[in-house]
KEKE-3310 file (N, C-alpha, C; in steps of 0.2 Angstrom, whole numbers, plus 5000, padded with zeros to 4 digits):
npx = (5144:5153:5150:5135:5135:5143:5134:5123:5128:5133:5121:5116:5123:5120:5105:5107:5116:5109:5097:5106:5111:5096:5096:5104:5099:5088:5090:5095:5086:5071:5059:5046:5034:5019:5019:5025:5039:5043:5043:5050:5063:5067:5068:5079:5088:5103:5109:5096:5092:5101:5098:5088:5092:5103:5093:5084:5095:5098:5086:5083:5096:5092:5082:5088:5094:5084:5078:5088:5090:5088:5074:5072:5085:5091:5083:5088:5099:5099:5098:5110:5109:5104:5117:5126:5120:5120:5134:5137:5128:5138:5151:5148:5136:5141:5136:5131:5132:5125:5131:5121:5116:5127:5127:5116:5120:5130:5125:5117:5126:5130:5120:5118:5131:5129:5117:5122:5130:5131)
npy = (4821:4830:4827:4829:4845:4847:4842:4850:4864:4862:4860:4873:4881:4878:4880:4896:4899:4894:4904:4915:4915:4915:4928:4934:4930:4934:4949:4949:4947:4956:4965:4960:4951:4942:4935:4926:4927:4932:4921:4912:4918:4918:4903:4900:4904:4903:4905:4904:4892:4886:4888:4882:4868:4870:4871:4860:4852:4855:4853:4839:4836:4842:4834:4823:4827:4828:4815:4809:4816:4825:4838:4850:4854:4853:4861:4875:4879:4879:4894:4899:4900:4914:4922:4917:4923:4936:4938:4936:4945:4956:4953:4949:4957:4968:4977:4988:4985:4990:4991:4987:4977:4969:4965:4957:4946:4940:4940:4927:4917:4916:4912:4899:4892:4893:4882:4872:4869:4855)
npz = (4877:4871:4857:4855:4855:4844:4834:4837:4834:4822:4816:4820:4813:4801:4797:4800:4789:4780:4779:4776:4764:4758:4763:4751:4741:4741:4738:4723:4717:4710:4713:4719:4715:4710:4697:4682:4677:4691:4696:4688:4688:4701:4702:4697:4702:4709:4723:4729:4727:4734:4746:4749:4751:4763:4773:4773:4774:4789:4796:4793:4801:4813:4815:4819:4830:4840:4841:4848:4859:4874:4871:4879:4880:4869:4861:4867:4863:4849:4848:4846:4833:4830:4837:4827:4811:4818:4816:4806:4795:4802:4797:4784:4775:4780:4790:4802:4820:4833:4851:4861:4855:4854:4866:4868:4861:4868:4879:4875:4872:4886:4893:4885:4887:4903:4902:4896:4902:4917)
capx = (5141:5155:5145:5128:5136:5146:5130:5119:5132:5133:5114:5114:5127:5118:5102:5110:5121:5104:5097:5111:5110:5093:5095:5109:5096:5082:5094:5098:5080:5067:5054:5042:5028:5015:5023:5028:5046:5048:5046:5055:5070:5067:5069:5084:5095:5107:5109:5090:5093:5108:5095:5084:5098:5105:5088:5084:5101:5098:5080:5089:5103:5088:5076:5091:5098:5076:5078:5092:5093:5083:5072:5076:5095:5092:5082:5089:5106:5096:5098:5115:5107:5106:5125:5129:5117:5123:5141:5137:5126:5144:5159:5145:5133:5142:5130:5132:5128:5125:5133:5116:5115:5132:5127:5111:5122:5134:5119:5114:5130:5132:5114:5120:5134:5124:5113:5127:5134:5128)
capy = (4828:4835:4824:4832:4850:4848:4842:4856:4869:4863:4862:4881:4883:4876:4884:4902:4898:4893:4912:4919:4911:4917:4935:4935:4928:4941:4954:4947:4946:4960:4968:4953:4950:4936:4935:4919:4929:4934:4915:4910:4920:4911:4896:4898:4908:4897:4905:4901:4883:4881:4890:4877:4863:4872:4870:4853:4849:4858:4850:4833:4837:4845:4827:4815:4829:4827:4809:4808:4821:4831:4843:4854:4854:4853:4869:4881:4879:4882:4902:4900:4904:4924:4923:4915:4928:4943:4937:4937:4952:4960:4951:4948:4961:4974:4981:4993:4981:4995:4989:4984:4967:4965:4962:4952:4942:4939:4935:4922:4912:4915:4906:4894:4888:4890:4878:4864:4866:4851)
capz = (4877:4865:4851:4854:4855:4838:4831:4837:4831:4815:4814:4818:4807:4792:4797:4799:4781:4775:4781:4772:4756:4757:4759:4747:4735:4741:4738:4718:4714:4706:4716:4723:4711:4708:4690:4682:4676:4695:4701:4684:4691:4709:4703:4693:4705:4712:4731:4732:4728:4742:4753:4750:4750:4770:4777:4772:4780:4795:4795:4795:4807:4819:4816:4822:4837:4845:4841:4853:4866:4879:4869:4886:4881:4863:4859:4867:4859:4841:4848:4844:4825:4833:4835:4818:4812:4818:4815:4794:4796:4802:4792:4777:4773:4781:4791:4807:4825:4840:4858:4863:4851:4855:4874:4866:4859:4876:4887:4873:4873:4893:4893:4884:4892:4909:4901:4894:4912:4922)
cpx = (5145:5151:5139:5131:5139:5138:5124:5124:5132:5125:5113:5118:5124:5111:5104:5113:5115:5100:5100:5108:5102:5089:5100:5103:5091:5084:5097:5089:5075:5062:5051:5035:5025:5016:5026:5035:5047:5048:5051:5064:5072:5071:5075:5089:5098:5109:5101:5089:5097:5104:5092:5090:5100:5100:5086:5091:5099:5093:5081:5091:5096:5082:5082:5093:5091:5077:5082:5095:5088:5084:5074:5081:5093:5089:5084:5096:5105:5097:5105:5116:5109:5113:5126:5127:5118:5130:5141:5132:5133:5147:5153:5141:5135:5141:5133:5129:5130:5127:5128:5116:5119:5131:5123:5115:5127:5130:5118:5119:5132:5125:5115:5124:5130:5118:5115:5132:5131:5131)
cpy = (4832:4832:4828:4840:4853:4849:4849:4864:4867:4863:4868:4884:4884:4882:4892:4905:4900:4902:4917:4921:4915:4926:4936:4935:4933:4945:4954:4949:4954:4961:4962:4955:4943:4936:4927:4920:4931:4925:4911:4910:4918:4908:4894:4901:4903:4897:4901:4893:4882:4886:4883:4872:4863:4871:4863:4851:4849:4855:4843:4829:4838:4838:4822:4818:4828:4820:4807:4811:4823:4836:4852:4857:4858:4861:4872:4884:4882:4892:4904:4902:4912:4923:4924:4921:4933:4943:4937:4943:4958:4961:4952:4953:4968:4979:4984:4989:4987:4988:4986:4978:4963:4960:4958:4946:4938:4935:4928:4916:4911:4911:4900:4889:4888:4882:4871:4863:4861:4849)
cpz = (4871:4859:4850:4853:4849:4834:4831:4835:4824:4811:4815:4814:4800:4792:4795:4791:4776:4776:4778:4766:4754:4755:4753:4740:4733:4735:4729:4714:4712:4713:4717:4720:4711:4701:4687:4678:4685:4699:4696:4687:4696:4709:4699:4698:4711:4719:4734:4732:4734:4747:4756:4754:4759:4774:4777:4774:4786:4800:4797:4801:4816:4820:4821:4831:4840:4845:4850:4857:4868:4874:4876:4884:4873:4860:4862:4864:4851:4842:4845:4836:4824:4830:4829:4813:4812:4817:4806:4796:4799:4797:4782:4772:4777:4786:4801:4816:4832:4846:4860:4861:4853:4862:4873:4869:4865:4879:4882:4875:4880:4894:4891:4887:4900:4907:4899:4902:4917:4929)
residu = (UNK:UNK:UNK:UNK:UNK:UNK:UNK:UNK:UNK:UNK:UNK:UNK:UNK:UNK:UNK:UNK:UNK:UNK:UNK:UNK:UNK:UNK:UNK:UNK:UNK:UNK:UNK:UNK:UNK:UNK:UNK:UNK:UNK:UNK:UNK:UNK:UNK:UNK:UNK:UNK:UNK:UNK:UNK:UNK:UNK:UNK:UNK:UNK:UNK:UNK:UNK:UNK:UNK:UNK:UNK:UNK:UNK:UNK:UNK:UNK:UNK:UNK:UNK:UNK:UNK:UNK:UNK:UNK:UNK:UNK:UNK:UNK:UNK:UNK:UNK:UNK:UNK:UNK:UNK:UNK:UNK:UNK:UNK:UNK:UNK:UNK:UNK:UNK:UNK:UNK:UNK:UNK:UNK:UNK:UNK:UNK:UNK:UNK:UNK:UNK:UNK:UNK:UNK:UNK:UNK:UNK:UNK:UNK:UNK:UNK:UNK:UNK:UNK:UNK:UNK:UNK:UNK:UNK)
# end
């Protein structure tokens, strides 16, 4: 069980990194045009690449943990992304998380451990 639990945390790990990475990269880029200077700039910006890169991991990580575990078990732990998520939307971008999300965030990971409790 500790096996599948690393594995599904590091898979929403990547996921969520990969999320990051991609706003960071938004957030670097020009107004959003059908332009072939605003996909040039795309396709050169180096968070966009390790967006790609975190996903295609994640993606991976997410084919081998359905290979081998109860889908049952296994997606719901994918919610662990929120957390990771609102935890860099704090420490990362700064941003302002009202007491409501926080409790969000509470129930998600009391879900979860009810869920890995057998």
């Amino acid at each position: 069980m500790l096996k599948f639990i690393l594995l599904s945390l590091t898979q929403t790990i990547l996921l969520a990194s990969g999320q990051v990475c991609l706003k960071v990269s938004m957030e670097r880029m020009d107004k959003f045009s059908f332009t072939r200077e605003y996909f040039r700039q795309l396709f050169t910006n180096w968070y966009f690449a390790l967006t790609g890169l975190l996903f295609l991991s994640a993606t991976l990580l997410w084919m081998y943990i359905l290979k081998h575990y109860p889908f049952s078990i296994a997606y719901p732990i994918t919610s662990f992304a929120y957390v990771f998520g609102m935890l860099a939307a704090f420490f990362i971008f700064r941003e302002t998380i009202p007491v409501s999300r926080w409790i969000g965030v509470a129930l998600i990971v009391a879900g979860v451990f009810c869920l890995l409790k057998q």
